[in-house]
C-alpha positions, 0 to 999 in steps of 0.5 A: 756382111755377117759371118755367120751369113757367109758361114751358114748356107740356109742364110744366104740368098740364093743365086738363081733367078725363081718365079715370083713366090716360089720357094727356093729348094735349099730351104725346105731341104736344109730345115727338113733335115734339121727337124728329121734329125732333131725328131730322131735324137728326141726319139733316140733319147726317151726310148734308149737314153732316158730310160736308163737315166731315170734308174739312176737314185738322183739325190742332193744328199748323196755321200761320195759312196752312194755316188759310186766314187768307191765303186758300185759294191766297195770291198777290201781286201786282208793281208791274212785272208785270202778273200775281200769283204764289204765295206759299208756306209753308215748313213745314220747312227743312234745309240739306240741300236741294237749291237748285235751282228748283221747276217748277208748274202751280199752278191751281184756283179760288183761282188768278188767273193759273194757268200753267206756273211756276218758283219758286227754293228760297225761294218767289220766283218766277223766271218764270211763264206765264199761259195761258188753257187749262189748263196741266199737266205742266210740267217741264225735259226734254233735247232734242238735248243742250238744255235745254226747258222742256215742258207740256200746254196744252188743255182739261180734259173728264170723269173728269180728262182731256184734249184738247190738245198739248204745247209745248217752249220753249228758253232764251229761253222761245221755242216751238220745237216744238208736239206733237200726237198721230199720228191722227184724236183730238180731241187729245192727253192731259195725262197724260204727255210724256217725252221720250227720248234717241232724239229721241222723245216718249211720249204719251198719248191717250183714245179712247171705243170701243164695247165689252161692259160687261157684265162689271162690269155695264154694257150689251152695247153700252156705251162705254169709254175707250180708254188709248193711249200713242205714241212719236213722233219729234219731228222729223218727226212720224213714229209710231214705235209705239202701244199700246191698253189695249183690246187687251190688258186687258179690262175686268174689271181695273178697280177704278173703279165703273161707276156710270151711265157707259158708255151713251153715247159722251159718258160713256164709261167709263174702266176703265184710266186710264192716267197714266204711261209710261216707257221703257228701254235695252231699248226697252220701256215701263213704263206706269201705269194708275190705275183698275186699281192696277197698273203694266206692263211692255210689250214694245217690239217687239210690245205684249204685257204681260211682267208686271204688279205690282200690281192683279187680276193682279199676277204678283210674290210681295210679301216685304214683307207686301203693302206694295210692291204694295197701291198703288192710284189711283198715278200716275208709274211711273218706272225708278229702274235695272235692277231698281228702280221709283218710283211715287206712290201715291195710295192714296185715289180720292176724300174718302169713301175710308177715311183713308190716307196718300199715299206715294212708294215705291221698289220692288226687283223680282227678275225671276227669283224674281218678287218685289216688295219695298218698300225705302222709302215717303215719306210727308208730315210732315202725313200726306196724302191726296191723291186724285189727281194727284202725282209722285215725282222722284229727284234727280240728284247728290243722290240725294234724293226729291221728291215733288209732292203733287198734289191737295195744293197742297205739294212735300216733299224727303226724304233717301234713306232717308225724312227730311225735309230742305224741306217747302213748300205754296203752298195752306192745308193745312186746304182741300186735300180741296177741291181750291181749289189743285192741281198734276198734277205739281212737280219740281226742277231746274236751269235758265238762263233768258235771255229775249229781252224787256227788264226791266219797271221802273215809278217810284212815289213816288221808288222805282223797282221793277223786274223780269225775267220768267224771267232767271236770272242778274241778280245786281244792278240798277243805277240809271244817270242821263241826263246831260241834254246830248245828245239826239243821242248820249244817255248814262246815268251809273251812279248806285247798285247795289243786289243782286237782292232776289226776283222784283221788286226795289225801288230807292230813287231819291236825293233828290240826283239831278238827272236826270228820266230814268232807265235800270236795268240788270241785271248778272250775278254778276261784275257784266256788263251782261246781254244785253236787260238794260236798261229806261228808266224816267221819274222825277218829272216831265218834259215827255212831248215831252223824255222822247219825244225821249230814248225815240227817242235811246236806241233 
């Protein structure tokens, strides 16, 4: 006989006598649990299992980094700093791009020390800024005919918004200027600080406001969040001018789901979104609004809508069969010129939407004819879809694009017409969906750091390590010696020169250096001392009194 007969209860024959064509009980109850307990696994599987599975970026040509084996949002930690910096995946490289330095807000769960942070072209980091708060938007901005580095710092609250102030810091990475909005609001948005060449600052807020829901079938008296922007004069904080979405879209425009918001003031509805604005030589605004899939055009003069590309009452013919404006849940509505517009187009609001693919679009409007025409759409070389967040930036000489995946932790150059030239993440690619890792914006640029603090140098195992947070322009170390004979008028002989090598560079001390006391100084590409550029540092072992003595000489 079959073990598997003796074994399994269903294929044995039962023992009891049954009426001619009656079914035995063991039957129907063995197989109706089976199939009960099969039917509730397969449930169990597509609504809790499944789900999750497909958040995760499935690919065949994933490295072992954008599969996680590093960890959701790699870091590395300094000898002389006290705080732990990216570390990136360059995917792809091309002489062809652009050298300049990469500014971030990385934060996220995966994130120790999240904060405003610049990176060189290869990933090193250049400076870094922990802050408590949330940190976004963080980007180098002309101010007066200087350079400033420029962020929202504050607090996140529901739906992705916020309540903070902007903070702009010179070359020395000193505050200069603190922005707050103009009224009687909890604080300003972290959506959007530009900065214009009239000396003012655009801004975001969001307001929740009584208002009719009904429309889209909410309560008679219902809250929305209001979407405002204003421009303010940086100097002596005078409200130059302000606009209300509230005032001129109602709120049927909205493609965002009502859902069980909107009944109390504390879930306000936020129908319009608005991310971005923009200003130009006429002195009007270009503004992007999210929840509506659509970007204005705003006369500067009075708040009246001129048109609207894109969304529920788009007012341009699309000649690029429905290409230049299908954009939905965009961000980053910038001028290109007269008659051209870049945008990041998110095109997915959350992991359930249907698969697409993120893009930077370049969009030529003819005013006249009322037309819309797409000219060029970036997209990633892995085909993101990133749900929120993202910028696209035009670089300066160059003319080529790059593009901040937001919600994905990646920052990608492209050539003008579309190609790849430097693809980078500084997340796992696989767990992007999950959002461990995340940027609001990245941007590329030029800067000259200078800060007022000396180097940071620590001595471990006869090797002294040694960086300079935000310093720009150190080409080279230099390990100087104390010649050990006055303690009144100390000096420090150059021993060894070594080339900057990343953020934190590593010295070898020589076993034939007599001195327990030494100094590193940092030089410039013609090999100048640099302002601040020095920091003492203590090797082997010596008496705390001397090295005390000598630290007091020295000052």
């Amino acid at each position: 006989m079959s073990r598997w007969y003796r074994i399994l209860p269903c294929l044995r024959r039962p023992q009891h006598r049954r009426a001619k064509g009656a079914w035995p009980d063991v039957f129907p109850k063995a197989w109706l649990l089976t199939l009960c307990t099969i039917v509730s696994l397969l449930y169990l599987f597509c609504h809790f299992v499944l789900p999750h599975l497909l958040k995760f970026r499935l690919r065949t040509d994933l490295s072992w980094y954008d599969l996680g084996l590093y960890g959701f949002g790699p870091t590395r930690s300094y000898a002389s700093f006290e705080y732990e910096s990216p570390v990136v995946e360059i995917t792809q490289w091309d002489s062809g791009c652009d050298p300049r330095y990469i500014f971030l807000a990385p934060r996220g769960d995966s994130i120790p020390h999240p904060g405003p942070t610049i990176l060189d072209a290869a990933g090193n980091l250049v400076w870094m800024k922990y802050n408590h708060d949330i940190t976004q938007d963080f980007k180098l901005q002309r101010y007066q005919g200087e350079d400033y580095l420029t962020y929202w710092e504050g607090e996140e609250v529901a739906g992705g918004l916020g309540q903070g102030s902007w903070f702009m810091l010179d070359s020395t990475y000193t505050q200069r200027y603190e922005i707050h909005p103009i009224g009687n609001f909890d604080g300003g948005d972290l959506h959007e600080f530009i900065l214009t060449d009239d000396g003012t600052a655009l801004i975001t807020i969001y307001e929740p406001i009584p208002a009719d829901l009904t429309a889209i079938g909410g309560p008679a008296l219902g809250w929305l969040y209001d979407g405002l922007f204003q421009e303010i004069d940086v100097e002596t904080k005078e409200l130059l001018f302000e606009w209300r979405a509230s005032n001129h879209f109602p709120v049927n425009v909205t493609y965002e789901a009502l859902h069980t918001k909107g009944y109390e003031k504390d879930t306000a509805f936020d129908y319009y979104h608005i991310n971005s604005v923009d200003k130009d030589a006429q002195g009007n605004y270009l503004i992007s609004a999210r929840h509506a899939h659509s970007v204005s055009y705003i006369d500067g003069s009075t708040g009246a809508v001129l048109w609207m590309l894109g969304g529920k009452a788009n007012d341009f013919t699309d000649l690029s069969d429905g290409t230049a404006t299908d954009f939905r849940w965009q961000h980053d509505a910038r001028w290109r010129d007269n008659t051209t517009l870049t945008l990041f187009d998110n095109t997915a609001h959350s992991n359930e939407d249907p698969e697409a693919s993120s893009r930077g679009m370049r969009i030529h409007l003819d005013f006249e004819s009322r037309t819309a025409e797409l000219q060029v759409a970036y997209h990633h070389p892995q085909v993101f879809k990133s749900t929120s967040q993202g910028n696209m930036q035009v670089l300066e000489d160059t003319g080529n694009v790059f593009i901040g995946w937001g919600h994905s932790a990646a920052y990608t150059e492209f050539t003008p017409d579309g190609s790849v030239v430097c693809d980078v993440h500084f997340g796992a690619s696989l767990y992007y969906t999950f959002g461990r890792v995340v940027s609001y914006r990245a941007f590329k640029d030029s800067w000259i750091g200078r800060p007022l603090t000396n180097p940071d140098a620590v001595v471990d195992d006869n090797v002294v390590y040694v960086s300079w947070n935000g310093a720009t322009e150190v080409a080279a170390w230099q390990l100087e010696v104390w010649d050990g004979h006055d303690l009144d008028n100390v000096t420090f002989n150059a021993a060894l020169q070594v080339d900057k090598d990343g953020f934190e560079t590593e010295i070898e001390i020589p076993d034939d250096l007599d001195s327990r006391i030494l100094r590193v100084a940092a030089l410039d590409a013609h090999g100048n001392r640099l302002p601040n550029g020095w920091k003492r540092a203590a090797a082997r072992a010596i008496p705390v009194f001397l090295l005390s003595l000598v630290a007091t000489a020295v000052e």
